[in-house]
N, C-alpha and C positions, 0 to 999 in steps of 0.2 A: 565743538558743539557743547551746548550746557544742556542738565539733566533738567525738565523744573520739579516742583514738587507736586504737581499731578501727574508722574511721569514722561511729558511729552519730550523734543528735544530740539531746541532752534539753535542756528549757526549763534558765533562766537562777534560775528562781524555782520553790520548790516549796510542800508542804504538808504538814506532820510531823501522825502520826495515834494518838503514841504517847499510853495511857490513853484513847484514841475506840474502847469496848468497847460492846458489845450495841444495845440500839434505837435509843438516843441519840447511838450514836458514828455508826452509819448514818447520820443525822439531819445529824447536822455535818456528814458528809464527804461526803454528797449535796450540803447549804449551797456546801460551799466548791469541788465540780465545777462547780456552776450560777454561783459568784462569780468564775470565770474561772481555780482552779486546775487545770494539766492533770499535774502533778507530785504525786504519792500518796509516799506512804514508811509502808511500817510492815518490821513486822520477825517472825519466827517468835515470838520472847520477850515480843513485846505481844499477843500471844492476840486480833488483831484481823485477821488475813486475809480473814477471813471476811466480818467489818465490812465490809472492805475494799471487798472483791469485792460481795457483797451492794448498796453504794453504788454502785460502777462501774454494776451490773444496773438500780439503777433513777434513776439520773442521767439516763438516755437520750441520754447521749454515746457515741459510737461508743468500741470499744475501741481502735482505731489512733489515736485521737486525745489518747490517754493515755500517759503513761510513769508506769510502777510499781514502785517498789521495793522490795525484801525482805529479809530479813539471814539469813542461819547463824548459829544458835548453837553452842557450843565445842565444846558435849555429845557434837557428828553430826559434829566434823570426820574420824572414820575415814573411809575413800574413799565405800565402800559407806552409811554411814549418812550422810553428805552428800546423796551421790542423791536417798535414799529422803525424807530431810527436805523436799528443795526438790519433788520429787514430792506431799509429801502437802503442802507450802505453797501449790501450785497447785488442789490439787483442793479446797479450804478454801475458795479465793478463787475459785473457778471461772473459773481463769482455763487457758488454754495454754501461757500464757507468760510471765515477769518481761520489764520492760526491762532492768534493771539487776540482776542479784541479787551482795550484799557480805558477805564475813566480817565477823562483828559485831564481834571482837576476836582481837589475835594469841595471847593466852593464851598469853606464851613459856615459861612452867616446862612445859607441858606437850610442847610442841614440836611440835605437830602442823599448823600452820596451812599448811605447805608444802605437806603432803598433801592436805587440805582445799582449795587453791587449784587443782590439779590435776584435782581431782573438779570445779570451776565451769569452768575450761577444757574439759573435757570435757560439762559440760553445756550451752554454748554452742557446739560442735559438734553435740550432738544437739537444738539448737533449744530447750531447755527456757527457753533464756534468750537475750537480743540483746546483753547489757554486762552484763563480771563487774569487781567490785573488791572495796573492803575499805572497814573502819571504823576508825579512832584507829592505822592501821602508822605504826611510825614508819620512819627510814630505815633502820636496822639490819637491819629485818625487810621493808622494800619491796624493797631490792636482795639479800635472800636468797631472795624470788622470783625476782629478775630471773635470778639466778646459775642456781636451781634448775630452775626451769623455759622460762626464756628470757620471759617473756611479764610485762608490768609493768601492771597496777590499769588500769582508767581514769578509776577516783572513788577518792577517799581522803574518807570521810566522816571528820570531827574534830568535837572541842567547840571552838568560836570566838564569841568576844565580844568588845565591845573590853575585857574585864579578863583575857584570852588572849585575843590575838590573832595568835599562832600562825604569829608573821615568819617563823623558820625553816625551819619546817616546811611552810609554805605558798610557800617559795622553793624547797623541795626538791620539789613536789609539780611544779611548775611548770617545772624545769631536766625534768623526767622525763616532761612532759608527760600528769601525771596532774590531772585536773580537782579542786580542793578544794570538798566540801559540807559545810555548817556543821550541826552538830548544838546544840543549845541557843543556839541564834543570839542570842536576849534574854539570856541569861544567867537563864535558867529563872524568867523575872522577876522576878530577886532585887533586889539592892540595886542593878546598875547600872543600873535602869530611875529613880532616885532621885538617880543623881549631877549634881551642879550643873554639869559645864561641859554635861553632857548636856541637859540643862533651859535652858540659857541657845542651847546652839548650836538645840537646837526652836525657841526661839522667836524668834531670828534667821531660821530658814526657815519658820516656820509651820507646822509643821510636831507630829506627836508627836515622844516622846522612842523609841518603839518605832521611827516612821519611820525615823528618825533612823540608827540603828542599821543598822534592815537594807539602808539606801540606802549608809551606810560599808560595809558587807557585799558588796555587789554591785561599788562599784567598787572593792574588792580582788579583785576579777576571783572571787570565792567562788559559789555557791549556798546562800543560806541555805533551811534547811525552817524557818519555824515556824508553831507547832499552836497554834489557837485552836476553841473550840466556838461562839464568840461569829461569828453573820455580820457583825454588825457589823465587830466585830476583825478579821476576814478580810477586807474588804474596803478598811479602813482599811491593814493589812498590806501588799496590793499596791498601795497607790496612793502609788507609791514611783519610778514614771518619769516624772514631770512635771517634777524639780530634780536637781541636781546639787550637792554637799558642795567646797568650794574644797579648793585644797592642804594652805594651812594648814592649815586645818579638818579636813581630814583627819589632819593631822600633830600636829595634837592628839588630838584621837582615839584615836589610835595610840598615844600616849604614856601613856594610862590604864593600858597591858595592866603585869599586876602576874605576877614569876616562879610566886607559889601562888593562881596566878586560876582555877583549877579550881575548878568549882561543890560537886564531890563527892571531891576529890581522886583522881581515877580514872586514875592513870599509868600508859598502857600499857607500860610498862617491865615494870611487877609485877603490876598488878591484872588478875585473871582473873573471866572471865564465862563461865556456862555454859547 
């Protein structure tokens, strides 16, 4: 478990739900409640709250025994259409209340995400939520809250893999005492799940080369989510606390992350989501 810096405290380990749409996506994210995920993540833009929630109802885990996450899209950052967004993302998921609810991006040509952070502070005084943050801020844009409205993230969800590995910005997240969540943690199972030192350090620990991964993950002090429909894979996924990655090994590892190791090129500097 990580502490945040509003005192709340979510799992170490989560379960990304992005594309887990309609019968099916119920189906897996029911799988992955009962395979010992208690960390959900979706987002308004994955059209899967509902999914969501729907899973929660018939998992037959209690709902305090859950942390749930959700994201704003750019579209709703006005004050008022914030509100009403995370309003209607609740009653989708029948739920009361997000753990966590995050700006999904800062979208800076438009300028509004200040405004938009403001409205999640305010929603976590009126309960609608327990821990508000963000997705891909960078620092530019994390201490333009801090300035604005005095109050700093307590997740900074990123893309992190080891081909980004996101040194910098996971050192800023950390002096700020903002907790770092990996978003495409595998590296959207592209080509690093095929690299050779990757495949050589597996099979030095027995390991997968996915293991492998989200075990470097974890002891970068991160939260990875990754989504799988597979229970198998989900279960393979969390069976990732029994070892431990040496130094070196690690520091190789580390050494893969490449400056244009974006999966999609998606720099929050310019690219806008809405």
């Amino acid at each position: 478990m990580y502490k945040l810096n509003d005192g709340q405290e979510i799992p170490s380990f989560g379960f990304g739900t992005y594309k887990l749409n309609g019968r099916s996506g119920v189906q897996s994210i029911v799988s992955a409640i009962n395979n010992g995920y208690t960390m959900l993540d979706t987002a308004y833009n994955y059209e899967n709250e509902g999914a969501v929630g729907k899973a929660i109802a018939e998992s037959g885990i209690n709902r305090d025994q859950l942390t749930v996450t959700s994201k704003l899209p750019g579209r709703y950052y006005a004050y008022d259409d914030a509100i009403t967004a995370l309003q209607e993302s609740l009653y989708r998921a029948h739920l009361n209340y997000f753990d966590l609810y995050l700006l999904h991006w800062p979208n800076p040509k438009r300028g509004m995400y200040v405004e938009a952070w403001q409205a999640l502070i305010d929603a976590q005084k009126f309960g609608l939520v327990k821990s508000i943050g963000v997705c891909n801020f960078l620092p530019e844009h994390l201490n333009k809250l801090k300035t604005e409205t005095g109050i700093m993230p307590s997740v900074n969800q990123i893309e992190l893999h080891p081909y980004f590995n996101q040194e910098s910005m996971r050192k800023f997240d950390a002096d700020n005492d903002i907790v770092t969540m990996d978003w495409s943690p595998l590296g959207r199972a592209s080509s690093v799940l095929q690299d050779e030192l990757l495949i050589k350090l597996s099979k030095k620990y027995n390991k997968t080369v996915g293991q492998m991964i989200l075990r470097w993950e974890l002891q970068l002090k991160t939260i990875p989510i990754p989504k799988s429909a597979s229970p198998v894979r989900q279960r393979e996924n969390m069976d990732i606390f029994d070892f431990e990655i040496s130094a070196e090994d690690m520091r190789q590892i580390n050494a893969l992350t490449k400056p244009d190791g974006r999966t999609k090129n998606q720099d929050p500097a310019v690219y806008e989501e809405f």
